[in-house]
Backbone as CSV, one residue per row, in Angstrom:
resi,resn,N_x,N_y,N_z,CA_x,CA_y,CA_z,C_x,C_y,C_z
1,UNK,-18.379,-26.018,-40.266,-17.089,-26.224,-39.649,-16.030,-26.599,-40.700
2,UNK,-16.677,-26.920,-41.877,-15.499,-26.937,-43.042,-15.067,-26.594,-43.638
3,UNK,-15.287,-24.878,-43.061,-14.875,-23.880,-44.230,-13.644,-23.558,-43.674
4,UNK,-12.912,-23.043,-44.565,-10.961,-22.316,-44.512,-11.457,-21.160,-43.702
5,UNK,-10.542,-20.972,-42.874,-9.751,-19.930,-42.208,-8.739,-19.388,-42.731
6,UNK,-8.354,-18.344,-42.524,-7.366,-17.357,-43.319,-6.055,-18.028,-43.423
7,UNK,-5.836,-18.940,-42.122,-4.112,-20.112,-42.143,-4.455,-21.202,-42.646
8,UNK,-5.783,-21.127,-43.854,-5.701,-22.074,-44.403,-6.466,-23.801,-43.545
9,UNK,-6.451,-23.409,-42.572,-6.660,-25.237,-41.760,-8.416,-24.523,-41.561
10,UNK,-9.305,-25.473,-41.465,-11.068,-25.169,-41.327,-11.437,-25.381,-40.073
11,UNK,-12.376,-24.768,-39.835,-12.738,-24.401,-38.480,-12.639,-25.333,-37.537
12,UNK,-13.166,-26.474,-37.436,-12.963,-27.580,-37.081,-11.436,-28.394,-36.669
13,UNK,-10.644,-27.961,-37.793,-8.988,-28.284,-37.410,-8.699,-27.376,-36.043
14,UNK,-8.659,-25.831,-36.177,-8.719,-25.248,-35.138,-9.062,-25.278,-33.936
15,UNK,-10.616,-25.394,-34.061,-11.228,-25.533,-32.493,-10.731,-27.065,-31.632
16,UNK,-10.287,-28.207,-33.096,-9.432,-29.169,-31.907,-8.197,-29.665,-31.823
17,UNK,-7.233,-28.037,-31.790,-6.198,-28.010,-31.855,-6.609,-26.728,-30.813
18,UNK,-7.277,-26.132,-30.566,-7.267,-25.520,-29.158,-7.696,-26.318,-28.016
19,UNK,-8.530,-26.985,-28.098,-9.057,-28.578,-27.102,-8.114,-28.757,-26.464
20,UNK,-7.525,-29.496,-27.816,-5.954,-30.392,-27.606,-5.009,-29.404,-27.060
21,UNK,-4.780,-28.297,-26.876,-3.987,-27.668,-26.280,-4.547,-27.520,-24.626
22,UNK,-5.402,-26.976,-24.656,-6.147,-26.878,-23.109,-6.202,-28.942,-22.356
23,UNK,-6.108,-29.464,-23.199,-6.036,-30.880,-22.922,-4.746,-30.792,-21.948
24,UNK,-3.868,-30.551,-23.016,-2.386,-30.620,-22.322,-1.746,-29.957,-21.451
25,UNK,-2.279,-28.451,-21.585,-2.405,-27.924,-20.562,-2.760,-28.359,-19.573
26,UNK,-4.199,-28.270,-19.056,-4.445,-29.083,-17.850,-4.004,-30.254,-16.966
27,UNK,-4.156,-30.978,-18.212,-2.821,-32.490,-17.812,-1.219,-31.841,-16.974
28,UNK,-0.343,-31.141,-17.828,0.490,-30.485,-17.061,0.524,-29.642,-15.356
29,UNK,-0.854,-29.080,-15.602,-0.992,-28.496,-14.088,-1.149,-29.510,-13.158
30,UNK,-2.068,-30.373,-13.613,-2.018,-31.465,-12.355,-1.446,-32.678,-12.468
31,UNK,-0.115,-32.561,-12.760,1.192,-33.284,-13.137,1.934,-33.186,-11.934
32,UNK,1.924,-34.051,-10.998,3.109,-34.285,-9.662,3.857,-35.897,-9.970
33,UNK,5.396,-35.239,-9.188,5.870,-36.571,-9.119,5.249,-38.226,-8.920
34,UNK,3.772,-37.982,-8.154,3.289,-39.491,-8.399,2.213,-39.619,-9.184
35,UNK,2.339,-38.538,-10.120,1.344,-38.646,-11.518,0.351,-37.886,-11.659
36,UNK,-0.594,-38.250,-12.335,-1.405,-36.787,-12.538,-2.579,-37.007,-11.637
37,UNK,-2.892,-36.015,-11.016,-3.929,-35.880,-9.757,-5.373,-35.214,-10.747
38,UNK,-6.382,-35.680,-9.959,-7.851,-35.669,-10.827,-8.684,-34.262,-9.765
39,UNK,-7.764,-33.047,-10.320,-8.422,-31.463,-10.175,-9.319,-31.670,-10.842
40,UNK,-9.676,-32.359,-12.022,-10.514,-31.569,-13.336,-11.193,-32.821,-14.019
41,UNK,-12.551,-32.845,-14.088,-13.034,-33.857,-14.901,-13.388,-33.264,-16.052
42,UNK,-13.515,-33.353,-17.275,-12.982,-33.333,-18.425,-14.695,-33.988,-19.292
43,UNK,-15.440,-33.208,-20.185,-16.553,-33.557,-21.048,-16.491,-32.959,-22.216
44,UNK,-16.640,-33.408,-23.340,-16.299,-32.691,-24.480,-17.936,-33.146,-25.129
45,UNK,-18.563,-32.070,-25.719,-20.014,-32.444,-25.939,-20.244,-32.114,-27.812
46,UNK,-20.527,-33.283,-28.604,-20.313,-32.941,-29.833,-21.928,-33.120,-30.054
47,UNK,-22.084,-31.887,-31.113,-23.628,-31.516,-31.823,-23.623,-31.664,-33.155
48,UNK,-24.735,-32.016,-33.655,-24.998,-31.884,-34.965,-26.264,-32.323,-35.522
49,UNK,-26.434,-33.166,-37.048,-28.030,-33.679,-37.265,-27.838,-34.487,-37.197
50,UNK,-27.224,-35.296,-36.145,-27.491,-36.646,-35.495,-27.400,-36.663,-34.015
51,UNK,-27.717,-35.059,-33.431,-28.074,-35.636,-31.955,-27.227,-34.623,-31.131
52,UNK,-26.615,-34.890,-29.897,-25.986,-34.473,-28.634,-25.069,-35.659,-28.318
53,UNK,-23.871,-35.933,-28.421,-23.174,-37.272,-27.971,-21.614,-36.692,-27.230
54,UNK,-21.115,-37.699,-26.842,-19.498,-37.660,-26.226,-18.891,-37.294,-27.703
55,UNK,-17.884,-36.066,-27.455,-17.684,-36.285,-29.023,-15.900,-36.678,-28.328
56,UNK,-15.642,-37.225,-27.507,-14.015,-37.576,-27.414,-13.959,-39.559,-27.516
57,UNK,-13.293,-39.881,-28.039,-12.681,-41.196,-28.668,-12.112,-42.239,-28.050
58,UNK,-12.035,-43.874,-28.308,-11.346,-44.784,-27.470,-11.895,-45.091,-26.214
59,UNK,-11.456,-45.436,-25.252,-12.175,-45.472,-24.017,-12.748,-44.199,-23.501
60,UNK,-12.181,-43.257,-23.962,-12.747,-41.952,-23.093,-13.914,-42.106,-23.661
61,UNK,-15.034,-42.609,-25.035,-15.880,-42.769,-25.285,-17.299,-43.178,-24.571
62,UNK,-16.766,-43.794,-23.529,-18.169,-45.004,-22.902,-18.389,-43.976,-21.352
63,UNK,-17.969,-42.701,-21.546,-18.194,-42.150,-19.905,-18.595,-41.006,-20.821
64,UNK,-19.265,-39.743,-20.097,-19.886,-38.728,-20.220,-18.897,-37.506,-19.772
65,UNK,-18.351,-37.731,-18.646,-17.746,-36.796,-18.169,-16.358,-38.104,-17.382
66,UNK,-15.153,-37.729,-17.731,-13.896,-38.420,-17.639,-12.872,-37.502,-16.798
67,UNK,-12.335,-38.006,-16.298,-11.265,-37.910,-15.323,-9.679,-37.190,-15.959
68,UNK,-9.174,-36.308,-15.648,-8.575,-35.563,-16.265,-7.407,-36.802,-16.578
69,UNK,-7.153,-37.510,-15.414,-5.823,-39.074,-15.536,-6.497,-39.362,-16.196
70,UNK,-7.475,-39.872,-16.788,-8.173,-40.957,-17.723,-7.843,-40.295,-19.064
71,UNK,-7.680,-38.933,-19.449,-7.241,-38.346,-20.555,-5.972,-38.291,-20.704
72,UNK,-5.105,-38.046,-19.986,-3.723,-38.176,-19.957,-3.120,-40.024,-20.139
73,UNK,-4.247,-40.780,-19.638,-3.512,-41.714,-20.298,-4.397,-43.136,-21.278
74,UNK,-5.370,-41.618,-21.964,-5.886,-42.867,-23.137,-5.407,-41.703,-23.968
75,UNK,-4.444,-41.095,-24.755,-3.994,-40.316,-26.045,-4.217,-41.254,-27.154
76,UNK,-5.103,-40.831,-27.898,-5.312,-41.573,-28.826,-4.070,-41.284,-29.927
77,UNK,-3.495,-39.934,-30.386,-2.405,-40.146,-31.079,-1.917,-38.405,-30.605
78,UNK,-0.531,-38.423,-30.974,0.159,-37.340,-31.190,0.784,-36.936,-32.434
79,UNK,0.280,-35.566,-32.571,0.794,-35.047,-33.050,2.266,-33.975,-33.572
80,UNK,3.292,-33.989,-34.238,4.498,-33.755,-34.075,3.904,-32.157,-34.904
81,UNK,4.376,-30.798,-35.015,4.416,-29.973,-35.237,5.545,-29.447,-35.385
């Protein structure tokens, strides 16, 4: 996952900068005036040679599968582009 891609950013930058887009996405669809409604529970599953774990951060950490509101309002940081 740490090799360059042709724009330069490694595989890994990519695949969670598409996440993070489908993140926000989703968040947006189920975005109503009294906040964001829970269409979509939300699991992000990270692999490697240490196992099968939650691979998303902060409180979203201690659940398996999280609540699409529970992502919309633990953002761990933003990014400006």
């Amino acid at each position: 996952m740490n090799e360059r891609m042709q724009a330069g950013m490694t595989k890994a930058q990519f695949v969670a900068d598409v996440i993070n887009r489908t993140f926000r996405d989703l968040i947006i669809r189920c975005t109503r005036e009294d906040g964001v409604r829970d269409y979509f529970d939300i699991a992000v599953i990270g692999y490697g040679g240490d196992g099968v774990h939650n691979a998303l951060g902060g409180v979203l950490s201690h659940e398996s599968v999280n609540l699409i509101s529970m992502v919309a309002d633990n953002t761990l940081r933003v990014e400006e582009r």
